[in-house]
Phi, psi and omega in degrees: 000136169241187182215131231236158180242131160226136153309093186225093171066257175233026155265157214217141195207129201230111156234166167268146192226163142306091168348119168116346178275127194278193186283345109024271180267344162288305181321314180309298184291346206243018168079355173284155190264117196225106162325110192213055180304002176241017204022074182100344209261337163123011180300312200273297172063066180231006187220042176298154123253167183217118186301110168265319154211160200052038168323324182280339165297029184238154181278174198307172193265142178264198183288317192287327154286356185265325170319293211258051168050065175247127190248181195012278162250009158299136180220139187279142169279341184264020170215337156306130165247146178209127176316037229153162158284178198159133160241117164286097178250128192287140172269139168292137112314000000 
């Protein structure tokens, strides 16, 4: 189990999650309000987050993020999995 933080402006929402999940379907099962206008597929970058601590519990930036130029700890949510404990900030668009 990890245990995932997310960042949504200045409130903080801390759940436990399944290893292997992206950040995505935790936000989701656990009711935080996460933008995923592609429902999921790595299209969009409407579920950007950006890793605030344990980046490295997250798996590697995949084809699809590299695609859409995402530097240093931004991350699309629907395609980061996580390993790990991880604080999360959902970015606005």
């Amino acid at each position: 189990m990890s245990t995932v933080t997310f960042i949504l402006g200045d409130q903080r929402k801390t759940v436990s999650a399944d290893d292997g999940k992206t950040i995505l379907q935790i936000a989701l099962d656990a009711g935080v309000p996460i933008e995923h206008a592609c429902g999921g597929n790595g299209f969009c970058t409407t579920c950007l987050c950006r890793a605030q601590e344990g980046a490295e519990h997250l798996s590697p930036k995949n084809d699809r993020e590299t695609m859409m130029g995402l530097e240093g700890e931004d991350r699309l949510g629907c395609q980061a999995q996580v390993h790990g404990d991880v604080t999360v900030e959902v970015v606005e668009m």
